[in-house]
Every structure is written in C-alpha cells, then in structure tokens.
SEKE-84164 format. One line per 5 residues: number of its first residue (from 1); their letters; for each residue x negated, y negated, z negated of C-alpha. Coordinates in Angstrom, 2 decimals, decimal comma. Example, Ala and Ser with C-alpha at 12.3 -4.5 7.8 and 13.67 -1.06 7.14 Angstrom:
<atoms>
1	AS	-12,30/4,50/-7,80; -13,67/1,06/-7,14 .
</atoms>
This chain:
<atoms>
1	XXXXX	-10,17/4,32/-4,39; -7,60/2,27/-2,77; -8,71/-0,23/-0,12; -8,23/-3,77/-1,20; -5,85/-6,01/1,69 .
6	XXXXX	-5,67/-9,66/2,29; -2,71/-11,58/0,67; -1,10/-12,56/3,80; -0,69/-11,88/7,58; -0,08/-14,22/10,08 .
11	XXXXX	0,61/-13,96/13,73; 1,87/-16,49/16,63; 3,48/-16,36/19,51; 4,09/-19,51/22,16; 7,81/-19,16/23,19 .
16	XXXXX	9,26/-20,65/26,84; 11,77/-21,96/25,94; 13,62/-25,04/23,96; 13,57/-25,27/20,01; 17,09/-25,12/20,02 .
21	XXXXX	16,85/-21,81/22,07; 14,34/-20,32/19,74; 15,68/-21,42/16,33; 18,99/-19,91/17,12; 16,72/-16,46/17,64 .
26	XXXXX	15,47/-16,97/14,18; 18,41/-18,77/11,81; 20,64/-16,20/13,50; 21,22/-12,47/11,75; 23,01/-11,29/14,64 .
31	XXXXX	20,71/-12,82/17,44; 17,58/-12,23/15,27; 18,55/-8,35/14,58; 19,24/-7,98/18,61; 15,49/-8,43/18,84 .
36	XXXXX	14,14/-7,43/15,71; 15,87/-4,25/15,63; 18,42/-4,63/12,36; 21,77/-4,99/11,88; 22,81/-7,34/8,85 .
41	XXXXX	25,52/-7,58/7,03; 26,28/-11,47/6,70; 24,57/-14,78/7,56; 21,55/-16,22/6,80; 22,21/-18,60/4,10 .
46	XXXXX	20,12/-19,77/1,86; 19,95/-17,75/-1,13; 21,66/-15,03/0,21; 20,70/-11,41/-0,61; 21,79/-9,56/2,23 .
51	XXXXX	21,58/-5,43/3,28; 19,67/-4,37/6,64; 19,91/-1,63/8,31; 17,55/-0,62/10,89; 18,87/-0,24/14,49 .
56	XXXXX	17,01/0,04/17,99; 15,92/-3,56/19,31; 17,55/-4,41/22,54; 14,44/-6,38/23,66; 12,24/-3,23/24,50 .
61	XXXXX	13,31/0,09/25,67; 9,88/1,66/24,26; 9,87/-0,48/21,14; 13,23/0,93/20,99; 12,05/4,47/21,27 .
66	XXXXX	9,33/3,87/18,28; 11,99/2,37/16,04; 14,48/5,80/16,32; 12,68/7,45/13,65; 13,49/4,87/10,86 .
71	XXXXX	17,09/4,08/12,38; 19,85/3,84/9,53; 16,55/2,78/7,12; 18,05/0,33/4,87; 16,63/-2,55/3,51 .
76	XXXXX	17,41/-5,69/1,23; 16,26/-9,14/2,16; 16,84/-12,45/-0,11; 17,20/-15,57/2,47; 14,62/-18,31/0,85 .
81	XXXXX	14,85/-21,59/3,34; 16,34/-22,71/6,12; 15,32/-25,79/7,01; 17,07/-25,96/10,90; 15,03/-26,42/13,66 .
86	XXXXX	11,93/-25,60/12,08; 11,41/-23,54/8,83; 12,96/-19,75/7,69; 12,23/-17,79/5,31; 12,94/-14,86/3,42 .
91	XXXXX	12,16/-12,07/0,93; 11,65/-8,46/1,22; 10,28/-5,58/-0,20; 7,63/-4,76/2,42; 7,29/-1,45/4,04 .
96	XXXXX	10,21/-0,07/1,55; 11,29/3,27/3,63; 10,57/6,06/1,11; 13,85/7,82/1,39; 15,15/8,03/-2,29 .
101	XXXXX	12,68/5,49/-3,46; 14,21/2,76/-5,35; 11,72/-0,55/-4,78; 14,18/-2,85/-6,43; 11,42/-3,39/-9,34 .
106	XXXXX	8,80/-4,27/-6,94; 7,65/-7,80/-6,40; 8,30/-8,77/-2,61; 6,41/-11,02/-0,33; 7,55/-13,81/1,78 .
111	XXXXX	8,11/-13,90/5,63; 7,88/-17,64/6,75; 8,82/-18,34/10,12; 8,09/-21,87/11,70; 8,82/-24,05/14,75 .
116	XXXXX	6,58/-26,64/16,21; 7,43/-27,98/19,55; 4,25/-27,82/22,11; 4,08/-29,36/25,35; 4,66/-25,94/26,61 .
121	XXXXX	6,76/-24,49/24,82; 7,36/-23,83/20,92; 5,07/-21,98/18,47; 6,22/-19,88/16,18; 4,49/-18,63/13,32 .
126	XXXXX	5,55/-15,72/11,02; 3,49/-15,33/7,64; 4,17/-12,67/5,18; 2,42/-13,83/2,17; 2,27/-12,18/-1,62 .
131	XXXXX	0,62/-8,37/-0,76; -1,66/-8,78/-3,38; 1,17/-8,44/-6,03; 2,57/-5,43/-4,30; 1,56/-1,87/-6,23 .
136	XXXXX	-2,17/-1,20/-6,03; -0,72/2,86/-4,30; 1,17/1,32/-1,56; -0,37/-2,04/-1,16; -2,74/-1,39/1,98 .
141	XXXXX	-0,19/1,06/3,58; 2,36/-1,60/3,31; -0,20/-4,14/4,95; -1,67/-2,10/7,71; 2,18/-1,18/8,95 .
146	XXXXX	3,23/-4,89/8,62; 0,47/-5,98/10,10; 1,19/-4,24/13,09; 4,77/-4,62/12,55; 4,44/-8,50/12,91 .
151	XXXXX	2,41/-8,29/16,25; 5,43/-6,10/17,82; 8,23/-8,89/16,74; 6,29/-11,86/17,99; 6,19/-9,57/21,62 .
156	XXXXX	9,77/-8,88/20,44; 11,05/-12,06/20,55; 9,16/-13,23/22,99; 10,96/-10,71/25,51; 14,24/-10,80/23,91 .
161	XXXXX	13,92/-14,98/24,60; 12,36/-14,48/28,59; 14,90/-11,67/29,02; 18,20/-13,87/27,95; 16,89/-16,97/29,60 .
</atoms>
C-alpha cells in the first residue's frame, strides 16, 4: 500500500546578498538554470509555458556530477507569478523523468519562491505545494525526490550567489 505524503514541501535558505542580487537569481531563466542545473528555452513571463532541459549546475562540481545521469531530461514548466522583487512562481509536473512517459495529463504542483529582506540578508522560501493531487503510484516517489531535490537548490543557490559575489 502506497505511503501517504504531505501536500507541500518547504525549505529556506538566508542568502548574503542584496534583493536585487537574489531576485535576478530567481526571475532570471538563464541565471536561475546556471544554478539550478536547466537550460530554458525563453523568459520567465508570466503565463509562459516554457521547455527545460536538464544540464549540469555550474554552482557545484559534485552536484554537477549527481545531475549527469538525468542530463538532456526534459521538462515543461508553466510560469504562474512574478511579482519583482519578491514573489515567483511556477508549474510543473513533479519528478516527470520516465523516459517515454507522457505526464501531460497529470495535475502539477506549484513551486513558490519568495523574498523577504532580513537584517542579514534575504530569505528565500521555495514551496512546492499540490502532491496530494499527484497519482496515488508516483505520489510519494515524486515527494521523497523533491524533497531532497529542494534542499540541494536552496545550497545551490546559495553557492551559485557567494561564488558570483
């Protein structure tokens, strides 16, 4: 019997740097693929469905290593908000890299990425929210992996920002 998940997973990270500098890491598909790992191919703009494709990040040589396996692993995300400095969002189809599986019926769950200025630094919060409407056969696999996933991109970024400062 399949393990039931939460609904959402939410991590943090506090950033060095200014809002500006970390809201251009986020609002930005080249910038945010250089540390995510992805190569897009447009903008974020708001509405936009755009295609990934996965690509080593260049904020972590080892990271880097982990992510060769799924390189050229496609991927479709739907840009929700942006609200500039503080608010991003998108869709997804979580943990979609079944070669030859088409996910396109699936429902997808939201990634939410905010801002808040701190008097050292800026937060930023990622949640994915909407597992629970995921497929009952894939629904805790697709968890466990982003859940994981999301604590590597908040050390991600973090790098990518201390590493370009």
């Amino acid at each position: 019997m399949p393990v039931d998940v939460a609904d959402r997973i939410e991590k943090n990270v506090l950033l060095h740097v200014s809002l500006e500098r970390a809201w251009n890491a986020l609002a930005d598909a080249k910038t945010y693929g250089e540390w995510f790992g992805v190569a897009f191919d447009g903008p974020f703009v708001a509405g936009a469905r755009l295609h990934g494709t996965i690509v080593p990040t260049k904020a972590d040589l080892e990271v880097a290593k982990l992510q060769e396996p799924y390189v050229g692993t496609s991927f479709d995300i739907t840009v929700d908000r942006i609200e500039p400095p503080h608010l991003f969002s998108f869709r997804w189809h979580p943990y979609a890299v079944e070669p030859g599986v088409d996910y396109s019926d699936e429902p997808t769950t939201l990634i939410r990425f905010t801002l808040e200025q701190k008097a050292d630094g800026v937060l930023l919060t990622v949640t994915e929210s909407g597992f629970k409407r995921i497929p009952l056969d894939r629904r805790a696999k697709a968890f466990t992996a982003n859940e994981s996933g999301w604590m590597m991109q908040m050390t991600l970024i973090e790098k990518y920002l201390a590493r370009s400062a």
